[in-house]
N, C-alpha and C positions, 0 to 999 in steps of 0.2 A: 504494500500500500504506500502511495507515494503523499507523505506530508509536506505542507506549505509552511513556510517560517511564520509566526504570528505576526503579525501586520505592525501590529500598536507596538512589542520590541522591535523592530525594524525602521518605523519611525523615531522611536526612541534613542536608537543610537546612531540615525542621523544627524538629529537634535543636538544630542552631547558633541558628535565630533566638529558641525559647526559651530557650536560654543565654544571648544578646544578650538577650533582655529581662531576665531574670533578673539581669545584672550591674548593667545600670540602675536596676533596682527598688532594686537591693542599694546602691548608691552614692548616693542620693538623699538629702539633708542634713534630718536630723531636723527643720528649722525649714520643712518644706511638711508636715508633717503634719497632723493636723486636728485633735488635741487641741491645748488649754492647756500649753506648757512650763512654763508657772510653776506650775500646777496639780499637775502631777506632782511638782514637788521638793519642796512644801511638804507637810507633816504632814497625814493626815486629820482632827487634831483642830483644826487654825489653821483648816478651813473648818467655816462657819458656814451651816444649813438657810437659804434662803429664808423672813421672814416667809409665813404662810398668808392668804390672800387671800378670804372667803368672799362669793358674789355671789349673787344668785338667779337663778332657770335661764328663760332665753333661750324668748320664745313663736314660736312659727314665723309668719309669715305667711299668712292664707288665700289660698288660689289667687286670684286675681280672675276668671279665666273658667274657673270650675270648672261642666260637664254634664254630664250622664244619660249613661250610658256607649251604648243604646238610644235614640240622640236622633234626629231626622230624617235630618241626615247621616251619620251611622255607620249607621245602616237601610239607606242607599242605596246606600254604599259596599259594605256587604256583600250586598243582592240582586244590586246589581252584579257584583263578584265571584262571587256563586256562578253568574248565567247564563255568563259568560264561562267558568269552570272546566266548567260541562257543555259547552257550547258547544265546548269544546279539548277535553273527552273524545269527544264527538261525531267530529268530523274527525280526531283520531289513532286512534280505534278503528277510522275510515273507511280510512283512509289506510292504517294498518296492514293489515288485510282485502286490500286491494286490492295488497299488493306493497310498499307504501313502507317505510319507516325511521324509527325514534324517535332524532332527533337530541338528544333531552336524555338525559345519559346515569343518572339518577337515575330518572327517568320508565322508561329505558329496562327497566332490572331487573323493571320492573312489566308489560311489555306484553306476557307472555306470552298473559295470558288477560284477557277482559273484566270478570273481577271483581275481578283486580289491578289492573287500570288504572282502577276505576272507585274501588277505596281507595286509590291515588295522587291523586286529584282532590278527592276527597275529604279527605283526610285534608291537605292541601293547604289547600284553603278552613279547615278546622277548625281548624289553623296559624295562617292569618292573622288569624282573628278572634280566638282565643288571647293571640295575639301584641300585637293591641291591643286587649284586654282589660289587659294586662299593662302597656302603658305607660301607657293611661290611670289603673290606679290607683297609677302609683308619677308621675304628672303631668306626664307629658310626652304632652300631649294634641297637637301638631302631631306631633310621630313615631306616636300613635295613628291618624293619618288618612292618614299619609304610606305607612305599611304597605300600606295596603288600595288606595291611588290605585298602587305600586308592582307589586304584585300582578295591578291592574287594566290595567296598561299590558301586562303580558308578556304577560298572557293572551291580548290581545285582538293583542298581535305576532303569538302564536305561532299563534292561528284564522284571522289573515289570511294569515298564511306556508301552513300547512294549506293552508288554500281556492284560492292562486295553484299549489299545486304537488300537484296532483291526479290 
């Protein structure tokens, strides 16, 4: 038989230990503080503004391997990605039909019918290119390729998994 901790000790020695914290906070010697002591005793008029410092404004760096966001390898990555997502809709709509089970459970919301499953696959690929679209222009161009290689692994998990378990 599985018992439950009684509720009222449980609140109780929440009680106590934020009391115990509380008393420590509360005793705590004004010199761990994180202001200036000296700053506070002294007069707002003995302190004295910081001189102003004026510099001119900072050029950023060009990228050194800045490309076409449509370049040979983002092409490939993405026809890649998209045979593999038909490919995975292919064998789960198969799969599905014939009896089986949508083990992703995001996927799964969608497999009622094949025009939901086919705008999870979709809308999926259209994600991921998205997605590096997005990093490439804020220039993190390795997470732009790394999305779509990412992408491109599950997929091709998830069509082999499909195809062994038929």
């Amino acid at each position: 038989m599985l018992k439950f901790p009684n509720v009222t000790s449980t609140c109780t020695i929440f009680r106590l230990g934020a009391l115990i914290a509380l008393a420590v906070l509360g005793f705590c010697p004004s010199s761990l503080a994180q202001q200036d002591s000296l700053a506070m005793v002294q007069p707002p008029d003995a302190m004295e503004p910081a001189p102003m410092k004026f510099t001119e404004p900072a050029t950023l760096p060009k990228p050194t391997s800045e490309h076409r966001f449509w370049d040979r390898q983002n092409s490939a990555l993405f026809a890649a990605n998209v045979a593999f997502s038909a490919a995975d809709f292919v064998v789960t709509r198969d799969n599905l039909r014939n009896g089986g089970q949508e083990l992703n459970p995001v996927t799964r919301v969608f497999s009622g019918s094949t025009a939901g499953l086919a705008m999870n696959f979709a809308g999926e690929t259209v994600g991921v290119i998205g997605l590096g679209y997005f990093f490439h222009r804020t220039g993190h161009h390795r997470l732009e390729r790394a999305v779509s290689m990412l992408n491109l692994g599950s997929s091709a998990a998830a069509v082999g998994f499909g195809l062994a378990h038929r």
